[in-house]
Residue frames as qw, qx, qy, qz and C-alpha x, y, z in Angstrom:
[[0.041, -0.532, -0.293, 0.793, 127.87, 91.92, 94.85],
 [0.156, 0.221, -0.371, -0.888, 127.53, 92.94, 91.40],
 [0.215, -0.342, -0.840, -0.362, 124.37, 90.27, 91.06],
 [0.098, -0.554, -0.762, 0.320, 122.88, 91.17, 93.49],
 [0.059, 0.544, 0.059, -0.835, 122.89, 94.65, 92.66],
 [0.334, -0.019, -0.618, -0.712, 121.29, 93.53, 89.02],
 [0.185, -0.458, -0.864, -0.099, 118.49, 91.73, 90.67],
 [0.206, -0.484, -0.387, 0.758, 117.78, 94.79, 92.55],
 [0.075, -0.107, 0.571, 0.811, 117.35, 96.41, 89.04],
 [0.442, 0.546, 0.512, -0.494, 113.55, 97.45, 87.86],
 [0.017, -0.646, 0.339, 0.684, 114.96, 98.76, 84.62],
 [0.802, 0.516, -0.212, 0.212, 115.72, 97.84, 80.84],
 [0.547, -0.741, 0.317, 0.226, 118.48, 96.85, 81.48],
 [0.751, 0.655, -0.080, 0.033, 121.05, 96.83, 78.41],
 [0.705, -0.467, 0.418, 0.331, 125.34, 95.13, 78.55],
 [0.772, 0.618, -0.002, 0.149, 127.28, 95.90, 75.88],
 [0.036, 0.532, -0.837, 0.122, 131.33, 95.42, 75.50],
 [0.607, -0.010, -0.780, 0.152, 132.41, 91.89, 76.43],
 [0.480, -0.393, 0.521, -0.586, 130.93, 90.56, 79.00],
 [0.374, -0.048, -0.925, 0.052, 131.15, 87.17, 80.70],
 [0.629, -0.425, 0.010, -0.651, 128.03, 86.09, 83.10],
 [0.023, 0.170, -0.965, 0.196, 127.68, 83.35, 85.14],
 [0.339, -0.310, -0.749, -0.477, 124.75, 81.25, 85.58],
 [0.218, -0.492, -0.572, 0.618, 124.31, 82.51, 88.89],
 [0.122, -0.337, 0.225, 0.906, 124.02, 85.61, 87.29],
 [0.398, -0.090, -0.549, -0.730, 121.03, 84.84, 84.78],
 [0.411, -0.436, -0.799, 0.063, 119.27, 82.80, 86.99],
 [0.006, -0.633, -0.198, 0.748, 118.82, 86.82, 89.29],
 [0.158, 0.147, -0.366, -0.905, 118.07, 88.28, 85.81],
 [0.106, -0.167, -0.956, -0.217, 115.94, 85.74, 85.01],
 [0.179, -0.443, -0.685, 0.550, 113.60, 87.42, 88.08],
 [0.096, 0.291, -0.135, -0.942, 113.10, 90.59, 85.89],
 [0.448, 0.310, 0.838, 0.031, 109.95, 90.71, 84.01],
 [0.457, 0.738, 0.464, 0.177, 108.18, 91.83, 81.00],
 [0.115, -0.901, 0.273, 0.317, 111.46, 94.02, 79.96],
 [0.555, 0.756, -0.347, 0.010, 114.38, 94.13, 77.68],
 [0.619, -0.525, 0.446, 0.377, 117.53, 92.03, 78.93],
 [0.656, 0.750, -0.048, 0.068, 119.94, 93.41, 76.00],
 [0.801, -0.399, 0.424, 0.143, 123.07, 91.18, 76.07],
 [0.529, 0.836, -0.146, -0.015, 124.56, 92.67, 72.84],
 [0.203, 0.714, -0.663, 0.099, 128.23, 92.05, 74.34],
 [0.745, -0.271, 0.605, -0.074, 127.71, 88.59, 74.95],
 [0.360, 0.418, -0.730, -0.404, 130.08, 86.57, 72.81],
 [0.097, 0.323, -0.893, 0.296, 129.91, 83.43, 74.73],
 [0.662, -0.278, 0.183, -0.671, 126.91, 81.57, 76.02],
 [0.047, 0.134, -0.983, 0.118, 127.44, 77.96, 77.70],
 [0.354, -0.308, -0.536, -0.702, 124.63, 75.81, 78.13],
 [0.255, -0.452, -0.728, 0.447, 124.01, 76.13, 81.45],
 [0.031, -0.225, -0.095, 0.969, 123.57, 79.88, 80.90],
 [0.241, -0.129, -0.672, -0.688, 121.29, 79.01, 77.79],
 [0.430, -0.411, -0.795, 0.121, 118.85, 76.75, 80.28],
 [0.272, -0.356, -0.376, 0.811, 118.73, 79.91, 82.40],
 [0.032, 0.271, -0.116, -0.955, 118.12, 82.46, 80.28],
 [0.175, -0.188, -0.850, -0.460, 115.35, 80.26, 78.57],
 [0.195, -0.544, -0.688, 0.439, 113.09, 81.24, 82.09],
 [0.095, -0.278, -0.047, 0.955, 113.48, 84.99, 81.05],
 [0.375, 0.649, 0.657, 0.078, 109.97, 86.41, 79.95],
 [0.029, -0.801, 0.101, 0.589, 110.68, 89.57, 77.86],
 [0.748, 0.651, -0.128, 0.026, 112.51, 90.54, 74.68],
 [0.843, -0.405, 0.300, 0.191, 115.75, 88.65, 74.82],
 [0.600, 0.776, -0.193, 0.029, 118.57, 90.31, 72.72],
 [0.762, -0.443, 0.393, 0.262, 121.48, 87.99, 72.19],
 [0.691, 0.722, 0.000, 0.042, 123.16, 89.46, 68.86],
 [0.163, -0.869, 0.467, -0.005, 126.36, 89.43, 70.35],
 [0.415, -0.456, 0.779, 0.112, 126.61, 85.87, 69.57],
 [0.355, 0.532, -0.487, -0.595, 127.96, 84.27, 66.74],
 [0.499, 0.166, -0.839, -0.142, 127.46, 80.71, 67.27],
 [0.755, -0.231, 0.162, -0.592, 124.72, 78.61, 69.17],
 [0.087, -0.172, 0.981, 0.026, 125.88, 74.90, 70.49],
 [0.336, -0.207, -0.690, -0.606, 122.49, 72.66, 69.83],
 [0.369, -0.503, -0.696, 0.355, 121.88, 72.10, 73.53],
 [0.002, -0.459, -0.389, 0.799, 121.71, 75.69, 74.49],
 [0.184, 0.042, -0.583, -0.790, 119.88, 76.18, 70.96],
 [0.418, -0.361, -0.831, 0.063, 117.15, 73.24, 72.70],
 [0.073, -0.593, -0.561, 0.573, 116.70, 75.65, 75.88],
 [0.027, -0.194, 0.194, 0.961, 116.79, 78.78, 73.69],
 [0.228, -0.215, -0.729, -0.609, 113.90, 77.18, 71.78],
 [0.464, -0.381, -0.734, 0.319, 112.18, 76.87, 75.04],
 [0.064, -0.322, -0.365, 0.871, 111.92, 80.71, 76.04],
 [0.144, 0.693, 0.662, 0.245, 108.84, 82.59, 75.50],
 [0.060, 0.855, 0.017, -0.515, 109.14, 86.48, 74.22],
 [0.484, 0.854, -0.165, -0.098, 111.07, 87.76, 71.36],
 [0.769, -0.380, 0.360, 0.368, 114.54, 86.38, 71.03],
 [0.464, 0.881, -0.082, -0.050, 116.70, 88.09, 68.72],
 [0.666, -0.477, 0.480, 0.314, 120.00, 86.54, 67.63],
 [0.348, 0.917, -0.119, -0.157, 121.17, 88.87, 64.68],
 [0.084, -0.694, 0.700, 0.149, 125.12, 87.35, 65.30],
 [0.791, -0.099, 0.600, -0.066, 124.41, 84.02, 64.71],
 [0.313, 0.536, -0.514, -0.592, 125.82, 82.85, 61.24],
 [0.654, 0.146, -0.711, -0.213, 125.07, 79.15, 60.88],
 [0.568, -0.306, 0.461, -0.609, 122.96, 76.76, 62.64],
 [0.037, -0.026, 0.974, 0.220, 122.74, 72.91, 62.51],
 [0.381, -0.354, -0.623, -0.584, 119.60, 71.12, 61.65],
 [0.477, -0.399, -0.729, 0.285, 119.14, 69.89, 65.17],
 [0.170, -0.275, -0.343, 0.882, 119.72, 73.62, 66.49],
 [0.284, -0.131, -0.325, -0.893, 117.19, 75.23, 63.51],
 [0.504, -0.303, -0.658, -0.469, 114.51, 72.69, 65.04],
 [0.428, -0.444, -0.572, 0.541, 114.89, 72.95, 68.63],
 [0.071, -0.131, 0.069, 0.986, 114.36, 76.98, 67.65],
 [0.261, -0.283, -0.708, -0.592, 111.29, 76.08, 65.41],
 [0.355, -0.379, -0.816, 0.254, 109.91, 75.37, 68.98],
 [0.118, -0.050, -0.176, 0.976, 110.41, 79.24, 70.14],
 [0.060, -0.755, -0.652, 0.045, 107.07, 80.85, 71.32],
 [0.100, -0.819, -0.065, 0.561, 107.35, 84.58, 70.48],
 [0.378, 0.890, -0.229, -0.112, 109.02, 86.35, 67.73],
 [0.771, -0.362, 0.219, 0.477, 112.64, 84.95, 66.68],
 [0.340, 0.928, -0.082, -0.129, 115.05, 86.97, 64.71],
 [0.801, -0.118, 0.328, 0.487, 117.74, 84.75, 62.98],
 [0.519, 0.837, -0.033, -0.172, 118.56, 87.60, 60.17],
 [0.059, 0.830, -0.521, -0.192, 122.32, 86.63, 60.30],
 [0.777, -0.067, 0.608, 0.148, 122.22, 83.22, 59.03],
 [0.309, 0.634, -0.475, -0.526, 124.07, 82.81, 56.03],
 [0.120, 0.089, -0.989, -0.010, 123.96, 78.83, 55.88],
 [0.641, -0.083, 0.529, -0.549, 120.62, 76.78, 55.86],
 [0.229, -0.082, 0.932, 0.269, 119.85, 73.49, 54.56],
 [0.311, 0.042, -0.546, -0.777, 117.03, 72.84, 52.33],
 [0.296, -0.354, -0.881, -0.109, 114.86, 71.47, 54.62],
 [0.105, -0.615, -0.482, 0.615, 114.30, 74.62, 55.94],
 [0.322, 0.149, -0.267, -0.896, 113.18, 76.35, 52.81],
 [0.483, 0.424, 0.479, -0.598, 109.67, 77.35, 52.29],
 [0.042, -0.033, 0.779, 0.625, 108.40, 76.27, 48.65],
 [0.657, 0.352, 0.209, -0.633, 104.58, 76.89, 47.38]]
């Protein structure tokens, strides 16, 4: 009931506290377009959810999470808007290059860990 009543949704539409989704559940967001889905109280994100949410066209704010497996890092890299993942603290190589892919705007600011093949040198 409660999806269906988000797909129903025209809105920004902004979740904060914990919150668990299902992929049923992003795949009806997913339907929303050229809007905000702000997902600040997601800790969690499996990678089915990732694969989902990778469809979403808009600015995608996932700063609620602190850690990014490499597969759902792969779909993540895959969406196209703004993607903004402020919680993240440390990313393998495999996950920093499946990102590299991202079409829009990304916004790692909360890495504290990269490897030296991702610095920029002149």
């Amino acid at each position: 009931a409660a999806t269906e009543s988000l797909k129903q949704y025209n809105g920004q539409l902004y979740l904060f506290g914990s919150v668990q989704l299902s992929a049923a559940t992003f795949d009806s967001l997913n339907k929303r377009t050229n809007s905000n889905l702000v997902l600040s109280g997601l800790i969690r994100l499996s990678d089915a959810a990732a694969e989902s949410l990778s469809k979403f066209q808009g600015h995608l704010y996932l700063d609620g999470l602190n850690q990014l497996s490499d597969a759902a890092a792969e779909s993540l890299g895959r969406h196209n808007g703004t993607l903004f993942l402020y919680g993240v603290t440390d990313l393998s190589d495999a996950a920093l290059a499946s990102l590299s892919k991202h079409n829009g705007t990304l916004l790692l600011s909360g890495l504290k860990h990269v490897s030296d093949r991702w610095i920029f040198r002149d």
